[in-house]
Each structure stands twice: as C-alpha cells, then as structure tokens.
C-alpha positions as CSV (number, residue, x, y, z in Angstrom):
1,X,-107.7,41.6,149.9
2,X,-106.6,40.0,146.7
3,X,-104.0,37.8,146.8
4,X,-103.3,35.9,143.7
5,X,-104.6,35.6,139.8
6,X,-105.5,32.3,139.1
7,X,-102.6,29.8,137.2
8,X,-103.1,26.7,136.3
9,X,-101.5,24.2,138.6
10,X,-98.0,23.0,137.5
11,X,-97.8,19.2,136.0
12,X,-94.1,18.3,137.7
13,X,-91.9,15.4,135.1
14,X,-89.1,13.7,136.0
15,X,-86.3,14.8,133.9
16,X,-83.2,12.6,133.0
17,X,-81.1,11.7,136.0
18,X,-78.7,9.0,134.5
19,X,-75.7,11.1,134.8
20,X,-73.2,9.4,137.0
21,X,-72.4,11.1,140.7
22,X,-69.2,9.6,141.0
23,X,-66.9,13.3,140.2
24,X,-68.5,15.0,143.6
25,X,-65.6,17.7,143.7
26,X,-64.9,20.7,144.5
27,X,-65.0,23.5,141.7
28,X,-63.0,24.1,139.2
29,X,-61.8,20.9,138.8
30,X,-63.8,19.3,135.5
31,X,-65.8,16.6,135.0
32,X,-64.8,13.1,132.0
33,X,-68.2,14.5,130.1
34,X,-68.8,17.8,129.7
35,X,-72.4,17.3,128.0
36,X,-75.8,16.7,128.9
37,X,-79.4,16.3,127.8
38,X,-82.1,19.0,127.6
39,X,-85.3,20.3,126.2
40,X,-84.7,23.1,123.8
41,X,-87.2,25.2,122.6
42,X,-86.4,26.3,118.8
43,X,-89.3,28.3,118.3
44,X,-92.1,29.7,119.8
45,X,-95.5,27.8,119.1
46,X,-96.9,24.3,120.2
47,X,-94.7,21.9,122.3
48,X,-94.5,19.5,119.9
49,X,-93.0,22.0,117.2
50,X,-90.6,24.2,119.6
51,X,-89.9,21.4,121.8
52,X,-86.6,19.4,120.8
53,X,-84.8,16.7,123.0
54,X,-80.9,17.7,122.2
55,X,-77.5,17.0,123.8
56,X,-76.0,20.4,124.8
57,X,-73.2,22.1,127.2
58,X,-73.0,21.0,130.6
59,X,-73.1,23.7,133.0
60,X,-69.9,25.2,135.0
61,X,-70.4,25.9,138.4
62,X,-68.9,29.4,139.0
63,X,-67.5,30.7,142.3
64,X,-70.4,31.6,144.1
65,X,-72.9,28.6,142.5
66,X,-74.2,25.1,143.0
67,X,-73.7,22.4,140.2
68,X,-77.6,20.4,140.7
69,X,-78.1,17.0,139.0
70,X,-81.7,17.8,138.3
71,X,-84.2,14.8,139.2
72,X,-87.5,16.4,138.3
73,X,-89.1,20.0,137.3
74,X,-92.6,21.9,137.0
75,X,-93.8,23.2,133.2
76,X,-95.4,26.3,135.0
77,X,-97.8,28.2,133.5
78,X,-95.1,30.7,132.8
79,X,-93.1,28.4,130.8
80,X,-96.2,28.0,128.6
81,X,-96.8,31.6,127.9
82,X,-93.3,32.3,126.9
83,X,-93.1,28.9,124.5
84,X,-96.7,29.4,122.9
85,X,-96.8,33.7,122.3
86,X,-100.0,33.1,121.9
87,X,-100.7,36.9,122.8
88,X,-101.7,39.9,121.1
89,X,-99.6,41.7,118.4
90,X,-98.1,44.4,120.7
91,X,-97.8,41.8,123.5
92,X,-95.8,39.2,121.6
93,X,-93.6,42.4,120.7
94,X,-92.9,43.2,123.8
95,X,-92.6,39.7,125.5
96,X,-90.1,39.0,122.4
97,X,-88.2,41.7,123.2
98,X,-87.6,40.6,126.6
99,X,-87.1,37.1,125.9
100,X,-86.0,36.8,122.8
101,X,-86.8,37.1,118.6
102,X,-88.1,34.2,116.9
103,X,-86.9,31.7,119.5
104,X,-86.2,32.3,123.2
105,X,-82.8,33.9,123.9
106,X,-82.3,31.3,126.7
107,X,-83.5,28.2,124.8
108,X,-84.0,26.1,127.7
109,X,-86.6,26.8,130.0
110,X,-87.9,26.3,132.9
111,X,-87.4,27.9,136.3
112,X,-87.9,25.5,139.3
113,X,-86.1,22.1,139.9
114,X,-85.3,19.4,142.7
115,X,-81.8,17.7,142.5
116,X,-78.7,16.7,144.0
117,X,-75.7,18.9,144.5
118,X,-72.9,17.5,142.4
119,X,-70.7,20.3,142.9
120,X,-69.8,23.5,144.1
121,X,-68.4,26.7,143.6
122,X,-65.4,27.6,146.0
123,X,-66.9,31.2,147.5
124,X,-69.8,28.5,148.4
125,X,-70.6,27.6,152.5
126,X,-74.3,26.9,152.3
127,X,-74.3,23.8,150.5
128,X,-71.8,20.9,149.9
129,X,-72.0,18.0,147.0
130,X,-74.5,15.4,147.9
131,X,-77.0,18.0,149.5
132,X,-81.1,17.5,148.1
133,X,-82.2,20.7,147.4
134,X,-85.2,22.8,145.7
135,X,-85.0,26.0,143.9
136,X,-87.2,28.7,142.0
137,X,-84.3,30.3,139.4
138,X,-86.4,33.9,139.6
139,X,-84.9,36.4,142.6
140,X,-86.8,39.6,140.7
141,X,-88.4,40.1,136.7
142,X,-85.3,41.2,136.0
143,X,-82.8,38.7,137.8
144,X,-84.0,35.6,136.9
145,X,-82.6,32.2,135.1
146,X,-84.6,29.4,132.9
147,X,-82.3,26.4,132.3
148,X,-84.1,23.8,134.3
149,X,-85.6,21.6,131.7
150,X,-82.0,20.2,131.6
151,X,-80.3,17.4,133.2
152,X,-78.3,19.8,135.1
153,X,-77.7,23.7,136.2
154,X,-76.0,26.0,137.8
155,X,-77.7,28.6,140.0
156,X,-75.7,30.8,142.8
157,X,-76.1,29.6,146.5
158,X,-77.4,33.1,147.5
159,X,-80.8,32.9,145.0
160,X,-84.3,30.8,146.2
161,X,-82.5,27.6,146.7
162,X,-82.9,25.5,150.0
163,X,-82.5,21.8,151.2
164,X,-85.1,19.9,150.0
165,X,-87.4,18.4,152.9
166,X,-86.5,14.9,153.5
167,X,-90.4,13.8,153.9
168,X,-90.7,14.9,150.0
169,X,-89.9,13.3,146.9
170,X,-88.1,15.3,144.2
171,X,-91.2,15.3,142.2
172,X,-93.2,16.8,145.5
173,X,-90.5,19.6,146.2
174,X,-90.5,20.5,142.2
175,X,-94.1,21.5,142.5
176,X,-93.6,23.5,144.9
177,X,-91.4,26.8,144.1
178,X,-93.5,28.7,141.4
179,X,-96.6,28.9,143.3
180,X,-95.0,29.2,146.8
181,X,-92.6,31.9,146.4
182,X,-95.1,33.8,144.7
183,X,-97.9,33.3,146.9
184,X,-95.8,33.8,149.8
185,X,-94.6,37.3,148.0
186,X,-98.6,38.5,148.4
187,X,-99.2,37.1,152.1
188,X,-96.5,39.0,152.8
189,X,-97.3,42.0,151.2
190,X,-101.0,41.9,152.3
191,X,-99.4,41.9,156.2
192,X,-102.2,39.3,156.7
193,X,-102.8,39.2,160.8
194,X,-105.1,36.8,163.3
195,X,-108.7,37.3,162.3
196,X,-108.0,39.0,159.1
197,X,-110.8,38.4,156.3
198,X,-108.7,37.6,152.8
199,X,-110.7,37.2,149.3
200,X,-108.3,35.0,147.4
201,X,-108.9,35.7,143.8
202,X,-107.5,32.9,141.3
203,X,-108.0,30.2,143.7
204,X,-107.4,27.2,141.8
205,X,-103.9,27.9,140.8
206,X,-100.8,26.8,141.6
207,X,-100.6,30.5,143.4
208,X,-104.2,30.6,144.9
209,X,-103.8,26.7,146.4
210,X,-100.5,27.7,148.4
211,X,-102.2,31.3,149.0
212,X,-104.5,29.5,150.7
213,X,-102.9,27.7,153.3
214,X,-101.0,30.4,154.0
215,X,-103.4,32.6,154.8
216,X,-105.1,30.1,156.6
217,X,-102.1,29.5,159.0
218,X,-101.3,32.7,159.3
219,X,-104.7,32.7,161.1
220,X,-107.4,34.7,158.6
221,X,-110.7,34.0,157.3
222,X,-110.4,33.3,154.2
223,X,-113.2,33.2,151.2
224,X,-111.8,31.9,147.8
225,X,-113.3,31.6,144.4
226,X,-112.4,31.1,140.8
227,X,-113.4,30.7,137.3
228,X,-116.1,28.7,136.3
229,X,-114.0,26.3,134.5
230,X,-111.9,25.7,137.3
C-alpha cells in the first residue's frame, strides 16, 4: 500500500506574539489597534527576495470564526513550492493561475498555526477567548486559507481547528497539522486493519514520519523507505 510521497519535514518558528490579550471580547466589538505584523511575500522566488516583514490589517473575526493570537507556525513544504515556482513552464502556469500572477493572490502564507483564542465570532460554541488551540487552514484543494505567517488570523470554528494538547508547547503543536491531517487522510483511506503489511513510500517526510506511527498503532507491519538523500 503506498501511503505518502516524501516531504521534507516542516522547520516550526515562533512568530510575533507581543500583541496584548487584554480586549478578550466577544465579536463584533473592536479592538484600540486594528494592525498587526506579517510576512508578505511580494513575489515569487527566494525567501530573501519575496519575503518582506510589513505591518498589515488585523483580521475580523466573522460570525462563525475564531480570532487566534498566533504563537508559532510550520514553513511546510507547500509553502515553499508556492513562494519559489521553481517548476516547469506549463506548471508555474497553472500553479499561477491558481494562486496568483506575479505574486501570490493571498500574500501571506502559511497554513498551520498554534495560538491563543483572543476572540470569537457570535454563531461560535466550540471555542471561547483564552482557549490554546492548533489548526491546519486546508478543509479540501479548493477550501483552503494561507494567512498564518501573521501575528494573527481568523479561521471558522467548524474547519481543522482543535484545543491544543496541554503536554505541548505551541512550537510542538505547529508541527504537527500539515503532516498529520494528511497522513491521517491515507491511513484512512488505505482502511489499514490488525496485521496489515503497509509500504510507506516517502518516509522521511513530515507525511511518511506521522504515516508511520499511525500505521503502526493501528496495528500493521509496516516497511518504509526513502530517497537516498534522506
């Protein structure tokens, strides 16, 4: 069975967290500051060309969504495909077309995070200011959000958020989403049973690692491999 291409494993950074959490109310009442710092990408290439530090828009919680202070996030391997293009002609054409011309259409990136909820939205009963939570901002390839190399953002309660584990830091839970949710995506699909033997293909990756303990709880025998550089 193959479960997983292989991915580089995601490098988690802290983000900014100096924001105050003094205005923990309930949505739509606004906050004193209404900005926030970020890491915009102005153009697809290197990191150190696209990548800019800039104070932008903070975020509005809307009905059905969470306001998160964001205390760290994961550059996936994702991230870096989208920010470099380093592809072939037809496939920068159409990955452009998807994401955006020139610069991305959503100029902050990233899609996992671990924060603090600062507030939410007033359709919201899941969550409530104050909770720790972690998040992957990706429900399908088409509903999906990018936003969390940010100091804060909004996503709605009903997406892949959940309280973060209290034994983890927020670096720890950050880590965790983009490899997880998709590794847990192919156990599932695989129906992997008691005494089932799983290849795991790609298993140095952020995917392949979780794949692997997955497949290993769920009670299989499992044989992995990978490149030769990893």
């Amino acid at each position: 069975t193959i479960i997983a291409r292989s991915f580089r494993r995601s490098t988690v950074a802290p983000l900014y967290a100096r924001l105050s959490m003094r205005h923990r109310s309930i949505y739509p009442c606004r906050d004193t500051k209404r900005k926030m710092k970020a890491v915009v990408c102005t153009k697809y290439g290197p990191p150190e060309e696209g990548l800019v530090l800039k104070e932008v828009e903070k975020p509005i919680a809307k009905r059905d969504e969470v306001l998160i202070q964001i205390h760290a996030t994961a550059v996936t391997a994702s991230d870096s495909h989208i920010r470099s293009m380093k592809e072939s002609f037809f496939m920068r054409l159409l990955l452009q077309a998807i994401f955006g011309f020139g610069s991305p259409r959503n100029p902050i990136l990233g899609m996992v995070l671990s924060g603090v909820v600062e507030r939410v939205g007033k359709d919201v009963t899941l969550f409530q200011s104050g909770d720790s939570v972690f998040a992957y901002g990706s429900m399908s390839a088409t509903k999906r959000r990018f936003g969390s190399y940010a100091e804060y953002q909004c996503l709605p309660e009903a997406w892949n958020l959940l309280p973060k584990p209290a034994n983890l830091t927020h670096a720890q839970a950050a880590a965790i989403p983009y490899g997880g949710f998709l590794a847990l995506h192919c156990i599932k699909k695989a129906n992997i049973q008691q005494g089932s033997n799983v290849l795991l293909y790609g298993a140095s990756g952020s995917i392949g690692t979780s794949a692997i303990q997955m497949a290993k709880r769920a009670g299989a025998v499992v044989t992995a491999v990978c490149s030769g550089k990893n």
